[in-house]
Every structure is written in structure tokens, then in C-alpha cells.
C-alpha positions in Angstrom: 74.6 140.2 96.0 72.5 143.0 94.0 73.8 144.3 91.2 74.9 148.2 91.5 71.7 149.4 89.5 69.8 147.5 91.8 70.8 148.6 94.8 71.4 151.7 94.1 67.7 152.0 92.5 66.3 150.3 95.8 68.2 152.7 97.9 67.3 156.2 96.5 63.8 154.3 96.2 63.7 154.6 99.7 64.7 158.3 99.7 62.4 159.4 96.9 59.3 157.9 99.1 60.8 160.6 102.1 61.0 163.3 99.5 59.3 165.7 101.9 62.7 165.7 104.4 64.4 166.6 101.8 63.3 170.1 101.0 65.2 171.9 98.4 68.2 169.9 98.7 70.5 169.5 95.4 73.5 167.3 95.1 75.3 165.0 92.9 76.6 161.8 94.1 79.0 159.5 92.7 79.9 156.2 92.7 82.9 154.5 91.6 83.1 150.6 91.7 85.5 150.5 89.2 87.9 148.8 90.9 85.9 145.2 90.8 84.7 146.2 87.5 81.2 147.4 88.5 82.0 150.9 86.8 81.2 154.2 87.9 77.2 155.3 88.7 75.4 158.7 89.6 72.4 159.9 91.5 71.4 163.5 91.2 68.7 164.9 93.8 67.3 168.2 92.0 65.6 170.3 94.7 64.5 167.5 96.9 63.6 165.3 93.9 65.8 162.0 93.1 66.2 162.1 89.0 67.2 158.4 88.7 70.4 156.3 89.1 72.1 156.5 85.8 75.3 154.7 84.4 78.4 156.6 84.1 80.1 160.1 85.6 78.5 163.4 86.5 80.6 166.7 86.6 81.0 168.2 89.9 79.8 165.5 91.9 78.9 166.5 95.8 80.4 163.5 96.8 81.6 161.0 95.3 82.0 157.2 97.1 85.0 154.7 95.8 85.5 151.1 96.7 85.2 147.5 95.6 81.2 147.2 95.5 81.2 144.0 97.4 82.8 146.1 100.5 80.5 148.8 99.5 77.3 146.4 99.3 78.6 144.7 102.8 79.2 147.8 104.7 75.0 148.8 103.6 73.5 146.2 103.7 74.6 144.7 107.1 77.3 142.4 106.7 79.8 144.8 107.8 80.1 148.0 110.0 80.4 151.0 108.0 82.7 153.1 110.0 85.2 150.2 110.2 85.0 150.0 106.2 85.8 153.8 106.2 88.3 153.7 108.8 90.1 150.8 106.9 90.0 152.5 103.9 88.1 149.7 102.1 85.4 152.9 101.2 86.4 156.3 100.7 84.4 159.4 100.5 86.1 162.8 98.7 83.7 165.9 98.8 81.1 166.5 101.1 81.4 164.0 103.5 78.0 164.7 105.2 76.1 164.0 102.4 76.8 160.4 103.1 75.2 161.1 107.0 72.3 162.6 105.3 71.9 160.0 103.1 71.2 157.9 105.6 69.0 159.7 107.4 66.8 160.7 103.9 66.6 157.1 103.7 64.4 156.2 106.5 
């Protein structure tokens, strides 16, 4: 399994290469993986533009994402369903919650 950073650098990767669907959007997301001792990361996308994944906590996040990261890492990468991991409450989202749709979408 990746490490946070990596993943998390592969995966906004992946959404700086679609930049152009992104126009103008600015949000702060957070993710907490403290739980498993993974600790907390942040991605801010600055008018379409992602800035970097950086250790540690932003203020005012969008939304911020909080589970163990091995569910986390599971539920994205394939080895288990998303919603169930939601709907189980091994994830939870606070904040915008579709920002984590979008995500998805800037991704491809």
C-alpha cells in the first residue's frame, strides 16, 4: 500500500494534468488519517491550479475526508466499493460533500 504522500501526489497528479475542467475552481481539502497514525494532509486547488499536497492542517478546509487510510486507500484504489465505505462509516466526509464527486470526475 502507498504511502499518504504518495497517493495523494499521484492522485491530484492526475487532476493537475485536467487542469482545463477545472476552470476557476478554489477549494481546500482535507485529509485526516490520524486514526492509523498516517496524520492529517492537505491539497489546496487555487483557481483551477493544484498547489501541492502538503503535510499537516489547512483552515477552513472545503471538505475535509477522515478514516483509517487503509479503508481510505481500499475504497480508491479498487479493493473496496466507495459508497459501501461511506455508508458504513469506515470514511466520512464533513463540508462540501460534492467536492469529493467532483474530485472524481477532475480526475479523469
Amino acid at each position: 500500500m502507498m504511502e499518504p504522500r504518495v497517493y495523494l501526489e499521484d492522485f491530484f497528479g492526475k487532476i493537475a494534468k485536467n487542469e482545463d475542467k477545472m476552470g476557476g475552481v478554489n477549494v481546500k481539502i482535507q485529509y485526516d488519517f490520524s486514526g492509523d497514525d498516517h496524520g492529517k494532509w492537505y491539497v489546496e486547488i487555487v483557481d483551477g491550479k493544484v498547489m501541492g499536497v502538503v503535510e499537516g492542517e489547512i483552515e477552513n478546509p472545503s471538505c475535509t475526508f477522515i478514516a483509517k487510510y487503509k479503508n481510505f486507500h481500499n475504497a480508491f484504489t479498487g479493493k473496496a466499493k466507495p459508497a459501501a465505505a461511506f455508508m458504513t462509516g469506515k470514511i466520512k466526509l464533513k463540508g462540501d460533500k460534492g467536492i469529493a464527486i467532483k474530485l472524481e470526475k477532475w480526475s479523469r
